[in-house]
C-alpha positions in Angstrom: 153.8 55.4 154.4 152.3 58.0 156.3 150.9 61.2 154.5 149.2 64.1 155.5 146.2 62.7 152.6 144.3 59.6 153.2 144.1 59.5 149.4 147.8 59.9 148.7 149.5 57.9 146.5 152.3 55.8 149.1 155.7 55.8 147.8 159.2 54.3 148.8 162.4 52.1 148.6 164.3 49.7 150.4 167.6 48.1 150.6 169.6 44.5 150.5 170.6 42.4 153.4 173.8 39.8 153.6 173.7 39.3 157.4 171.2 36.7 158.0 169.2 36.1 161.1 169.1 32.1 161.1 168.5 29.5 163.7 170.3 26.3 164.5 168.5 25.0 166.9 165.6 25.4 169.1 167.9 26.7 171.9 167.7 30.0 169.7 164.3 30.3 168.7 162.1 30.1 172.2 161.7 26.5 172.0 158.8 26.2 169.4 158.9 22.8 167.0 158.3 23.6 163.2 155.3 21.3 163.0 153.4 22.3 166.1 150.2 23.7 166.5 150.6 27.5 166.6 148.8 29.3 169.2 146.9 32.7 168.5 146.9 35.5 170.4 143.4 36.1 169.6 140.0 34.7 170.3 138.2 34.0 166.8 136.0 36.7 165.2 134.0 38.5 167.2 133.5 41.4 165.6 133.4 44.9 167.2 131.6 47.4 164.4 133.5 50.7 163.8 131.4 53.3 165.4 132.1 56.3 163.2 134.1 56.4 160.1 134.4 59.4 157.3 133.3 58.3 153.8 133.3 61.5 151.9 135.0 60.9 148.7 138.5 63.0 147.7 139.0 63.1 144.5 142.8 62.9 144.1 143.1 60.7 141.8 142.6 60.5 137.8 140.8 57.8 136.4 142.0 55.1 134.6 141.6 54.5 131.1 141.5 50.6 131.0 141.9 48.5 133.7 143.5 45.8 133.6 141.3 42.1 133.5 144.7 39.9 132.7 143.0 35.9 132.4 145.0 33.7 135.1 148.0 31.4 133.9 146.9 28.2 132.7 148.6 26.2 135.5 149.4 28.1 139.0 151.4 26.6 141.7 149.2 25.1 144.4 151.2 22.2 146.4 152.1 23.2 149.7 156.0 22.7 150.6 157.7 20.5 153.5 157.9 22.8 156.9 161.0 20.8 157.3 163.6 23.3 158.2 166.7 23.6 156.6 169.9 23.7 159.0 171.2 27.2 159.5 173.7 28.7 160.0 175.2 31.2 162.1 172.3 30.5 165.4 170.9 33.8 166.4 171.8 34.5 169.9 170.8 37.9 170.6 167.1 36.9 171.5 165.7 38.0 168.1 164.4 34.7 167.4 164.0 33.4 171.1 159.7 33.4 170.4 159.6 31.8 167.5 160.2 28.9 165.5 163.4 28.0 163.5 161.4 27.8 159.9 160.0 31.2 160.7 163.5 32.5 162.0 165.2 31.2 158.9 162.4 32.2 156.4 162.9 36.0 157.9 166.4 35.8 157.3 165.8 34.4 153.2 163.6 37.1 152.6 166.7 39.0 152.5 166.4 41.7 150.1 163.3 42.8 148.6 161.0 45.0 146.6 157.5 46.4 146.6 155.3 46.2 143.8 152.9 48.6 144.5 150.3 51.4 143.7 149.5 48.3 141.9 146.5 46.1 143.0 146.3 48.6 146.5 145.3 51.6 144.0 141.2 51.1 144.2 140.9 49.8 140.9 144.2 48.5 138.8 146.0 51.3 137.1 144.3 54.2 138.8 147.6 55.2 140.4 149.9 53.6 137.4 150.6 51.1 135.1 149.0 47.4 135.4 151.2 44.6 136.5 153.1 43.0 133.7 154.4 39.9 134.0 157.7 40.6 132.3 158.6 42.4 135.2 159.4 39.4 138.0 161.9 37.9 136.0 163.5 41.5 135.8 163.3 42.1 139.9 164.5 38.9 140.2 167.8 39.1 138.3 168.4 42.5 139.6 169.6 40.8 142.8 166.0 40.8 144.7 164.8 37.4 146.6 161.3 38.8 147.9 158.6 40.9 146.4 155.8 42.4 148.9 152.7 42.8 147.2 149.9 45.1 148.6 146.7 44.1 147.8 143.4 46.1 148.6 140.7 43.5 149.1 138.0 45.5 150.6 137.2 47.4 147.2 136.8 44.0 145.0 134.1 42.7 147.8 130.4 43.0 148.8 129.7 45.8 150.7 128.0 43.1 153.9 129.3 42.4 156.9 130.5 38.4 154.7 132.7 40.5 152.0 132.6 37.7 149.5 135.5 38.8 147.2 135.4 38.8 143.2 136.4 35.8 141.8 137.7 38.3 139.1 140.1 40.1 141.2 141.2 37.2 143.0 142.0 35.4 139.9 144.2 38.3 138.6 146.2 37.9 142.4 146.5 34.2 141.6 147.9 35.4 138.2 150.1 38.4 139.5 150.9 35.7 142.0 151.9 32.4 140.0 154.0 35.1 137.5 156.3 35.9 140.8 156.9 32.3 141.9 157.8 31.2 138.4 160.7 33.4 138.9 161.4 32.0 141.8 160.3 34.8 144.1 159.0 34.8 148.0 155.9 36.8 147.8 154.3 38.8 150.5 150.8 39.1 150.5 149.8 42.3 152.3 146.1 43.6 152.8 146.6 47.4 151.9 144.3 50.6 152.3 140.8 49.5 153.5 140.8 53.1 154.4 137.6 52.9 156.6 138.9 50.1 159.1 141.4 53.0 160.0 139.0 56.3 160.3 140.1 57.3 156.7 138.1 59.1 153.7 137.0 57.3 150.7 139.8 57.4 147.7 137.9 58.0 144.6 136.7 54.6 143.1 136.4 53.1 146.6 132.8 51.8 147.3 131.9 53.1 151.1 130.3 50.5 153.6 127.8 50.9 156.7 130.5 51.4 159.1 128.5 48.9 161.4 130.2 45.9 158.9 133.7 47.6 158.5 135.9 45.3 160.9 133.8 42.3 160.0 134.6 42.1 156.5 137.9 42.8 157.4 137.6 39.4 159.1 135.7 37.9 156.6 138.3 39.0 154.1 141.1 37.1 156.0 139.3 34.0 156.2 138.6 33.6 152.1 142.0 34.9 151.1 143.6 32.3 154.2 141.6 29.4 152.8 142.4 29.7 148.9 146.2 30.0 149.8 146.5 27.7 152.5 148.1 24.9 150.0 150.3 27.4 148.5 154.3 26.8 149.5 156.0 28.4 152.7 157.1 30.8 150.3 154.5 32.9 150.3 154.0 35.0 153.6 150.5 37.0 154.6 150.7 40.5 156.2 147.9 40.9 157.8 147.3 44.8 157.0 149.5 47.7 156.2 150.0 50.5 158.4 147.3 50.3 160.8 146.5 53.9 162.1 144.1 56.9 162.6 140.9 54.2 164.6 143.2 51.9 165.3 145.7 54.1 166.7 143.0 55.7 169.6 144.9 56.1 172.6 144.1 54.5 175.7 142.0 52.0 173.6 144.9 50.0 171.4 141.9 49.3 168.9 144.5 47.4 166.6 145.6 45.4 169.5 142.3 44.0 169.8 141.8 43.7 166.4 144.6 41.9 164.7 144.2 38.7 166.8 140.9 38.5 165.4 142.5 38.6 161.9 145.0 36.6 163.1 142.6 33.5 164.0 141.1 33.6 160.7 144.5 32.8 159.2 144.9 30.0 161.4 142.0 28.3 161.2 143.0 27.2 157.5 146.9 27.9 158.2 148.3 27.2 161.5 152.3 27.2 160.6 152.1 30.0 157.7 154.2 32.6 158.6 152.4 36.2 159.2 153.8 39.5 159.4 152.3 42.0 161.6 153.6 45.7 162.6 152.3 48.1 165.1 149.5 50.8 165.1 151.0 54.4 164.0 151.7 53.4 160.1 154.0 50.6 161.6 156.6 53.0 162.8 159.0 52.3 165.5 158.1 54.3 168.0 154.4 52.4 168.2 155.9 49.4 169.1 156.0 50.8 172.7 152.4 50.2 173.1 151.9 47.2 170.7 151.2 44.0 172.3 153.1 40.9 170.4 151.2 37.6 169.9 152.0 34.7 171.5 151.9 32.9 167.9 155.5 31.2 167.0 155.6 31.9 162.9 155.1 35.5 163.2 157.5 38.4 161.9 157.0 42.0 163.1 157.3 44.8 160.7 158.2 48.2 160.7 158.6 51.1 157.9 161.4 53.8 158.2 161.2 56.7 155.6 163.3 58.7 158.5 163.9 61.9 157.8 160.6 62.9 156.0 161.7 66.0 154.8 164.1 64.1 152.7 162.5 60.6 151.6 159.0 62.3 151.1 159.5 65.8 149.3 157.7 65.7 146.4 155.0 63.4 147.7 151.2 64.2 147.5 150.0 66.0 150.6 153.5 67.1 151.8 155.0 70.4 151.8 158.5 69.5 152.5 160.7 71.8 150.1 161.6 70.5 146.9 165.1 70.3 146.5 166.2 68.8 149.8 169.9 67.2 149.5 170.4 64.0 151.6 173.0 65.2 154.3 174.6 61.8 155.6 176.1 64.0 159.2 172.6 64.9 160.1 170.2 62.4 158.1 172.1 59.4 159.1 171.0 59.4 162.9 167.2 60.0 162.5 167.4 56.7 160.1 169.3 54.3 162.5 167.5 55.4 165.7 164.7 53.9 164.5 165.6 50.6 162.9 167.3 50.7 166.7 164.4 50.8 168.4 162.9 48.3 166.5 166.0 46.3 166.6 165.9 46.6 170.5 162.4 45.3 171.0 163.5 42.2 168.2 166.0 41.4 171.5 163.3 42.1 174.3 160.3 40.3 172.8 162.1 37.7 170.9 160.4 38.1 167.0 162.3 38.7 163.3 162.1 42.5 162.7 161.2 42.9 159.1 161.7 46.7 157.4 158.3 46.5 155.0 159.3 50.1 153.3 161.9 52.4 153.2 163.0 54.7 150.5 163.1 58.5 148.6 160.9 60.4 146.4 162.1 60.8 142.5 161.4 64.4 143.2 164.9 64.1 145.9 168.5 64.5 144.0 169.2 62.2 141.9 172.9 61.6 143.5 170.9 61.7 147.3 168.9 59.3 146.3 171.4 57.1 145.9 173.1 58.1 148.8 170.4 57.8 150.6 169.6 54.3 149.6 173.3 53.3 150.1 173.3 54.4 154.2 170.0 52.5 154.6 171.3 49.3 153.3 174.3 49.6 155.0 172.8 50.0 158.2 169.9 47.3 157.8 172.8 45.1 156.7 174.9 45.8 159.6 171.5 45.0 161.8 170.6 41.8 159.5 167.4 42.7 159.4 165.3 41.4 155.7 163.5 44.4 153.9 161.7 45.5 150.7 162.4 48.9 149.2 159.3 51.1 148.4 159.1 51.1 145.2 159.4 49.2 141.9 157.4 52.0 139.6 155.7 55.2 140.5 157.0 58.1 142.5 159.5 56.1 144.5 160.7 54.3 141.1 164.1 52.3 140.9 162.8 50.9 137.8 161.2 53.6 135.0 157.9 51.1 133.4 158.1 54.1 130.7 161.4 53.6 129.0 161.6 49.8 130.7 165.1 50.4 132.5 166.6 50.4 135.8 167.9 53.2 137.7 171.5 51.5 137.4 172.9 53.6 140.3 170.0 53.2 142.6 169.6 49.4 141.8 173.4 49.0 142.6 173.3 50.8 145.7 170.3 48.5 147.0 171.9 45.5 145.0 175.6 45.8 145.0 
């Protein structure tokens, strides 16, 4: 989500989806087989050094007390499921799919309706921006209705600071755990590489370790390649996005920085996964409107993503580095349009380019009405619904909160609106 603070805590929600996208045949997604070699758009990892980046720390954030060191399950799943695709039905023939292949088209359309789990292991160190994960909690999101669960994950502060980023086997061990808790409740998991704030131009959050800026995009490639290779026997269920909200460096116009850059990413992933499905959004915190200038990979298990917090002064009052004025009712006759123009947009370039548009975040501040809130979530399921297009709501806890970690309950009327 985009704030006016690189060191803002990122806050959201998201609504369900009963309208799926799904393939019946090739003749509806572009042709590609499920077991073929998937091409990249990229060229593998040469590596183009950031040339200036700010690493002054803000100090925005209070530090943790404990953080959290959780040992691993004792078993994790690790055996890679059958690509074979199951037969779907209704065939997409609005061109959504027409690039892709029919596993990828129909995996887009189970991931249905989901959740965030964040300011989680994104916040530099575990806890800094809330409570630890607690494995109680899958079980929960999953009998609240929910099928996926994005997880954002900041690799780049549990790595060595040269240009090979070898990560923690600490921190990775605690994602295999946060990771095996999910599947045992029979959860798709997204795992999304969030807040590396110097590949994007950004300050240092406090408790983020600053790198030569020379290295910055090469342990960004680095970091792909590990986390590719020690999930590449995990099951089709689990889905990589390659990196959350690209923006600020990656943004430069005239350039298209991240358009250069993801492929590289992109090619890591493949080398030890060529058929795992990847999401990838545009520059411009993956709004809409930078989808104009984005340049899709040629790839065939790919998903494009966009976030829509449309209209800010609503979803994002309350939220650190904002001045939007508290209070802010959701008005359905004039906040409606600003939401479904641009899920339409997004929608529209689904048709042209032929890729599963995937909503990553959506969702209101706790500071908003209570009763808006819920309005609000109601209108953007609806209309997601009524454009069958999967999503995960931002967010499980914190400042986005459907569920309160504090007194360990739902908020019943927001849950239902997502969840009916």
């Amino acid at each position: 989500m985009r704030f006016d603070s690189t060191s803002t805590i990122k806050t959201g929600l998201s609504y369900p989806l009963t309208l799926l996208l799904l393939c019946a045949g090739l003749s509806a997604c572009g042709g590609g087989t499920d077991d073929a070699t998937d091409s990249s758009a990229a060229s593998t990892a040469a590596t183009t050094p950031v040339t200036s980046v700010a690493t002054t720390t803000v100090d925005t954030t209070t530090p943790p007390t404990t953080t959290a060191t959780t040992t691993p399950p004792a078993t994790t799943t690790t055996t890679k499921s059958s690509t074979t695709t199951t037969a779907a039905t209704p065939a997409t023939t609005d061109g959504r799919c027409a690039s892709v292949t029919v596993t990828t088209c129909n995996l887009a359309a189970a991931m249905a309706r989901g959740i965030n789990m964040g300011n989680m292991l994104e916040a530099p160190l575990e806890g800094d921006w809330g409570p630890a994960f607690d494995p109680s909690w899958p079980a929960l999101v999953k009998a609240a209705g929910f099928t996926t669960v994005r997880l954002p994950i900041r690799w780049s502060n549990h790595a060595s600071v040269d240009a090979s980023a070898v990560l923690d086997p600490t921190f990775l061990a605690r994602v295999d755990f946060v990771l095996a808790s999910l599947q045992a409740s029979g959860l798709k998991v997204i795992l999304d590489m969030h807040h590396y704030r110097q590949l994007d131009g950004d300050g240092l959050d406090v408790h983020e370790v600053g790198v030569d800026p020379s290295v910055v995009q090469a342990r960004a490639i680095s970091i792909w390649k590990q986390v590719a290779a020690h999930y590449a026997n995990q099951p089709d269920s689990v889905i990589f996005g390659l990196y959350n909200e690209p923006h600020g460096i990656q943004d430069a116009t005239g350039t298209a920085p991240w358009n250069k850059l993801y492929p590289k990413l992109l090619a890591q992933v493949r080398a030890t996964n060529p058929t795992r499905v990847v999401i990838i959004g545009p520059a411009y915190w993956n709004n809409p409107s930078a989808l104009a200038t984005f340049t899709p990979s040629t790839d065939q298990n790919v998903i494009t993503e966009i976030h829509d917090y449309e209209p800010y002064p609503f979803s994002s009052q309350g939220t650190y580095g904002t001045t939007y004025p508290l209070g802010t009712a959701f008005d359905a006759a004039t906040m409606t349009l600003p939401f479904t123009a641009a899920l339409d947009v997004a929608l529209n370039w689904s048709k042209a380019h032929g890729f599963p548009m995937f909503v990553g975040e959506f969702g209101s501040n706790i500071a908003a009405p209570a009763a808006s809130r819920v309005a609000y979530a109601t209108m953007a399921r609806t209309a997601l619904e009524s454009r069958s297009m999967p999503w995960t709501a931002w967010n499980f806890d914190s400042d986005f909160a459907v569920y309160d970690t504090t007194n360990k309950v739902w908020n019943t009327a927001l849950l239902k609106a997502l969840t009916p």
